[in-house]
C-alpha positions as CSV (number, residue, x, y, z in Angstrom):
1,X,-28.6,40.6,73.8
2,X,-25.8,38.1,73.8
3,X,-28.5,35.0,74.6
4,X,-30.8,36.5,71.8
5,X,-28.3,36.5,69.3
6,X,-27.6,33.2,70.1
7,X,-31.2,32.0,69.4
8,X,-31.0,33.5,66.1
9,X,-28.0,31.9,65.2
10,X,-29.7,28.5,66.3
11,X,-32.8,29.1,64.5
12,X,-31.1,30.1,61.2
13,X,-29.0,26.8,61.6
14,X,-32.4,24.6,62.4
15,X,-33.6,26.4,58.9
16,X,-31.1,25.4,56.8
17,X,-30.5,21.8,58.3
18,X,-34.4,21.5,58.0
19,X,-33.6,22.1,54.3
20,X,-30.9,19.6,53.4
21,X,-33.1,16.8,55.8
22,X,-35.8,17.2,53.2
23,X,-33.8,17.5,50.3
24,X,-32.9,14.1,51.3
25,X,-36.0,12.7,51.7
26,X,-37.6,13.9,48.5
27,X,-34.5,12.6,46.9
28,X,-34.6,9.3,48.3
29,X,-38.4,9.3,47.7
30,X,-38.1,9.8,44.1
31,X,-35.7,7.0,43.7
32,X,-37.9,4.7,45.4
33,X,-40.4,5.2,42.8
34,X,-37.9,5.1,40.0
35,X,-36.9,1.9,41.7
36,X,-40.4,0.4,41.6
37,X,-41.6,1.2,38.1
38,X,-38.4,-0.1,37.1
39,X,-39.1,-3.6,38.8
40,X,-42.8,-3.4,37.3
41,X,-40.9,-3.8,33.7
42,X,-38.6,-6.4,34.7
43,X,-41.5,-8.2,36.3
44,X,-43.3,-7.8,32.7
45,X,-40.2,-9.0,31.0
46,X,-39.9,-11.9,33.4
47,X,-43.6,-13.0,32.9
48,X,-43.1,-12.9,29.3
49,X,-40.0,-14.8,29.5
50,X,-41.5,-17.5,31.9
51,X,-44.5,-17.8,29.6
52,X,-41.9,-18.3,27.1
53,X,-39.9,-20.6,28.7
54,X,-42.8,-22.6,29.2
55,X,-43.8,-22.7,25.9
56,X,-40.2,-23.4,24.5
57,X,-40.4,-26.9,27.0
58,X,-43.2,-28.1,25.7
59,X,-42.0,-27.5,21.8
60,X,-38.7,-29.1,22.9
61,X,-40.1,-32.0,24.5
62,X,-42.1,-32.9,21.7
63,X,-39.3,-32.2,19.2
64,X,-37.1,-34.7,21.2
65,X,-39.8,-37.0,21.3
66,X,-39.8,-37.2,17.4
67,X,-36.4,-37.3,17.1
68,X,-36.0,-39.8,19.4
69,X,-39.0,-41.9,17.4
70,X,-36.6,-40.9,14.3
71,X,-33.3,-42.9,16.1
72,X,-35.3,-45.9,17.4
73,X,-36.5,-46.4,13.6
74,X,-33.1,-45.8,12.0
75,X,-32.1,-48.6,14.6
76,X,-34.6,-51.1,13.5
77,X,-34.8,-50.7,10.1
78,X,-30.7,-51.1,10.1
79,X,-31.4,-54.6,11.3
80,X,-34.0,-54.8,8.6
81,X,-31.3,-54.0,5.5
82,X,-29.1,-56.5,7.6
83,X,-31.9,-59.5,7.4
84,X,-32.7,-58.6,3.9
85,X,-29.0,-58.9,3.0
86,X,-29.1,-62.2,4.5
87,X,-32.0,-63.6,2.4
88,X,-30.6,-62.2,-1.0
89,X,-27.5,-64.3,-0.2
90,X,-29.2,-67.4,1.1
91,X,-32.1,-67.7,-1.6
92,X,-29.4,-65.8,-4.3
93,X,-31.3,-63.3,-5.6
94,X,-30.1,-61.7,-8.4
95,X,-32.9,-59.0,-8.8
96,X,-32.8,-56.2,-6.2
97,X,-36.2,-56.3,-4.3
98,X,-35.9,-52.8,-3.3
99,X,-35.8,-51.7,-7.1
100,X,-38.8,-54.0,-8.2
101,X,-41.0,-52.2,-5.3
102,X,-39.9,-48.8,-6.3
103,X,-40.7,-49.4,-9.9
104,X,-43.7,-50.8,-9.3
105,X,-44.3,-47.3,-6.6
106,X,-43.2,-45.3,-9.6
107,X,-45.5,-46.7,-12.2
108,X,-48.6,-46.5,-9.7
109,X,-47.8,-42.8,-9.2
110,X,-47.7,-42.0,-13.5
111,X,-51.3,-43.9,-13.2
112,X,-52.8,-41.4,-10.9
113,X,-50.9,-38.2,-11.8
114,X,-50.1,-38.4,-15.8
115,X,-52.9,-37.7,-17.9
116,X,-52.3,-41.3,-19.9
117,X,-53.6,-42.2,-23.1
118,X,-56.0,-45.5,-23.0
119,X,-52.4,-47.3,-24.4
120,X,-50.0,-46.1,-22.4
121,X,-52.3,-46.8,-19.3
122,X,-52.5,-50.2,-20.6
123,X,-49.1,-50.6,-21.3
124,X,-48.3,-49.3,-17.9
125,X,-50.8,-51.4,-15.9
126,X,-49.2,-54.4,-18.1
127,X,-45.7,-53.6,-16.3
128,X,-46.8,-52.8,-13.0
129,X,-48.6,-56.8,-13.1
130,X,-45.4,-58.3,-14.5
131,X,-43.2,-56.5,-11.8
132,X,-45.5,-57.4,-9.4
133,X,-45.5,-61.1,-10.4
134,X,-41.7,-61.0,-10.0
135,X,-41.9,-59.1,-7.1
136,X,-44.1,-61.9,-5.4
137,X,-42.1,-64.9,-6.1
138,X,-39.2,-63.4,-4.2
139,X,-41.3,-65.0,-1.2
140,X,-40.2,-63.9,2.4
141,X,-38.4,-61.3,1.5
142,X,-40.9,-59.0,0.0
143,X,-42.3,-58.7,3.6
144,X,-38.5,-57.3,4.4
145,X,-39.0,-54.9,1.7
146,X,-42.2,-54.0,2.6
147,X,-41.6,-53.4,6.3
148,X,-38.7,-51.2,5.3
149,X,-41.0,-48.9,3.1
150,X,-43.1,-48.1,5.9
151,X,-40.5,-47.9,8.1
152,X,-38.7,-45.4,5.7
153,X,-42.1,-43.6,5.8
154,X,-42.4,-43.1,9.9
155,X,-38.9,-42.0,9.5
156,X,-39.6,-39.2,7.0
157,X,-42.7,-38.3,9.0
158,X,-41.3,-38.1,12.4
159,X,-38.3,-36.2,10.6
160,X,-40.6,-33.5,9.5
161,X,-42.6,-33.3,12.5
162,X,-39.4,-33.3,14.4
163,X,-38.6,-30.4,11.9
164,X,-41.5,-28.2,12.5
165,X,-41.4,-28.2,16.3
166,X,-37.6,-27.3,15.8
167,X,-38.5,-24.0,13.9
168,X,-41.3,-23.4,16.5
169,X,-38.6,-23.5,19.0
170,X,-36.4,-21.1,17.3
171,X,-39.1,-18.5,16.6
172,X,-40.5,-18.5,20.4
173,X,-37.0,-17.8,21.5
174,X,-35.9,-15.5,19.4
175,X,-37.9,-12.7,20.8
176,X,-36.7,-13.5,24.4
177,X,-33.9,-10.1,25.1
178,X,-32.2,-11.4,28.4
179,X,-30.2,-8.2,28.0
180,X,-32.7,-6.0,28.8
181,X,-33.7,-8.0,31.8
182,X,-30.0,-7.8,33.0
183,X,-29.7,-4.1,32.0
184,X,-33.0,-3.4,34.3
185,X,-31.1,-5.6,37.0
186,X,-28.3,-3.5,36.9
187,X,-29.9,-0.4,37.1
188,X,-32.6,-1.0,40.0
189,X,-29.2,-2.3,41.8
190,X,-27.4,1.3,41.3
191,X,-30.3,3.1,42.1
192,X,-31.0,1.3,45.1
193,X,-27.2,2.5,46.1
194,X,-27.9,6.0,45.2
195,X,-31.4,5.6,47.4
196,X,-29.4,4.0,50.5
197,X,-26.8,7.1,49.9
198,X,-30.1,9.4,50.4
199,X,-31.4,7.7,53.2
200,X,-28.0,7.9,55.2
201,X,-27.4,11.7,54.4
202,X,-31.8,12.2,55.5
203,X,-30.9,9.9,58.6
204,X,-27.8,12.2,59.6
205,X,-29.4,15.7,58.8
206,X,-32.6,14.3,60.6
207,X,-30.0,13.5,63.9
208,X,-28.5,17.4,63.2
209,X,-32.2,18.5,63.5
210,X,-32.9,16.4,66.7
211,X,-29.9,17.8,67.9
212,X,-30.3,21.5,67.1
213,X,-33.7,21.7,68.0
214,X,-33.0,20.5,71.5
215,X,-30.3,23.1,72.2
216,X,-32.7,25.7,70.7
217,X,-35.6,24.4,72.9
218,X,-33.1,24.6,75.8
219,X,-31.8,28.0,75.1
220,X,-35.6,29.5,74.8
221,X,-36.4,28.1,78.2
222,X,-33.1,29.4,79.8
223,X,-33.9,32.8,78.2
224,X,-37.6,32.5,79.4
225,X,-36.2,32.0,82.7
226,X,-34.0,34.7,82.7
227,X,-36.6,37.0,81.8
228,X,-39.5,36.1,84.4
229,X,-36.5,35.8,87.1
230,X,-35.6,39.7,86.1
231,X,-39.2,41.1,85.4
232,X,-39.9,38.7,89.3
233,X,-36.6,41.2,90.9
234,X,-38.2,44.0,89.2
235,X,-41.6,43.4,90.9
236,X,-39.9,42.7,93.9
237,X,-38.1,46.2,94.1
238,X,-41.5,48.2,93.2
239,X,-43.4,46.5,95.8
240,X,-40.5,46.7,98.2
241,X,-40.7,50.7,97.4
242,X,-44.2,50.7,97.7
243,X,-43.8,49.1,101.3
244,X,-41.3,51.5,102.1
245,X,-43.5,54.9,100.7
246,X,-46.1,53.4,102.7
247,X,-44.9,53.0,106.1
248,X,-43.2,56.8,105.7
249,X,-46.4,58.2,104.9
250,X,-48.2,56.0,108.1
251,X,-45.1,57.5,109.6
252,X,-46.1,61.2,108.7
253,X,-49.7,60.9,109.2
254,X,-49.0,59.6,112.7
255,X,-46.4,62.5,113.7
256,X,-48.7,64.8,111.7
257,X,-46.1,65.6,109.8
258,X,-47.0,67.4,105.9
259,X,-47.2,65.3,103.1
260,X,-45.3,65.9,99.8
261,X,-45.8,65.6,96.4
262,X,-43.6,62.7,95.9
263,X,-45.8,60.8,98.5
264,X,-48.7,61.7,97.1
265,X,-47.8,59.8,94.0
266,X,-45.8,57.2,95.3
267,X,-48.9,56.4,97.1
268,X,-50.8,56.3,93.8
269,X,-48.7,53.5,92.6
């Protein structure tokens, strides 16, 4: 009774480790897939962000490019306001050349843009040739002024295109949230603490199991044993019983002595 009891107790303990083991494992399970779909969105945010980042290289490259066209032409036409100074003084000019082109620039642009009476055109077109004939007999330096007009016009240019790649820049990036790709960081790394956790507790009720399961294995065979030794003794006596009823009824038959009851049967057996 003692040995039974003791197989109970072992198979109620298998039961309830056998429990807790997959407790653990559907725990740590779960987590792993948590974990993954998790690392799906950070990949998505990371593709996005690479895409992106690629993007945002190309806009800066071509922004620096302009802006770096932008300081090469400040550079030279700074040399050319440095010439020019030098050929006002040398030829003393007393009219500024600068002011006699943008005049002239002026006038040309009331032409094409003001609705003019026939006078007024002519009156205009009459002071455009006049400043132009001044203009002109400035010489040499007129192809100073003129080089620095369209040298002030690349710089304008490349400033705006400089300009427009700059605000590209700054929408593309805007929309990149490294936050939320650190804040997914974090969190696969806590989860994948709270999955190792689960895995150890699994990995220590799974050893319990092992464990348990081999003393209950044991104990079944040693009570298995136990039984087929006793009901083994317990043939043994019947036969040896049946032996010894035997040979006292041989023993009776050959003295001719009566046979009882009791013979009768155990003869039976």
């Amino acid at each position: 009774m003692e040995m039974e009891n003791s197989v109970q107790q072992l198979k109620e303990q298998l039961n309830e480790i056998a429990i807790e083991k997959e407790k653990y494992f559907n725990e740590k399970e779960a987590l792993k897939k948590q974990i993954l779909s998790i690392i799906k969105d950070v990949k998505s945010i990371k593709s996005e962000s690479d895409k992106s980042s690629v993007d945002s290289r190309e806009i800066r490259e071509r922004r620096d490019f302009y802006n770096s066209k932008v300081k090469e032409l400040i550079v030279k036409i700074r040399e050319i306001n440095e010439k020019r100074r030098e050929l006002i003084n040398r030829y003393n000019i007393k009219e500024d050349p600068s002011w006699i082109k943008e005049q002239i620039e002026k006038l040309e642009l009331k032409i094409e843009t003001e609705a003019l009476t026939l006078n007024q055109e002519k009156k205009t077109m009459k002071q455009i040739k006049e400043l132009k004939k001044r203009y002109e007999k400035m010489g040499e330096i007129t192809k100073i002024i003129d080089e620095h007009s369209k040298i002030s016009r690349e710089i304008e240019e490349n400033k705006t295109k400089a300009e427009e790649f700059h605000n590209q820049l700054k929408e593309i990036t805007k929309d990149i949230d490294y936050s939320q790709f650190k804040e997914k960081s974090k969190e696969i790394e806590e989860l994948k603490k709270k999955q190792q956790e689960a895995f150890n507790k699994f990995v220590e009720f799974k050893a319990r199991y092992s464990l348990i399961n081999n003393k209950l294995k044991a104990r079944l065979e040693h009570v298995s044993k136990v039984k087929e030794e006793k009901q083994k003794r317990k043939e043994d006596d019947i036969n040896k019983k049946i032996e010894e009823a035997e040979k006292k009824v041989e023993e009776k038959l050959k003295t001719k002595k009566k046979l009882t009851t009791d013979d009768l049967i155990m003869l039976q057996k």
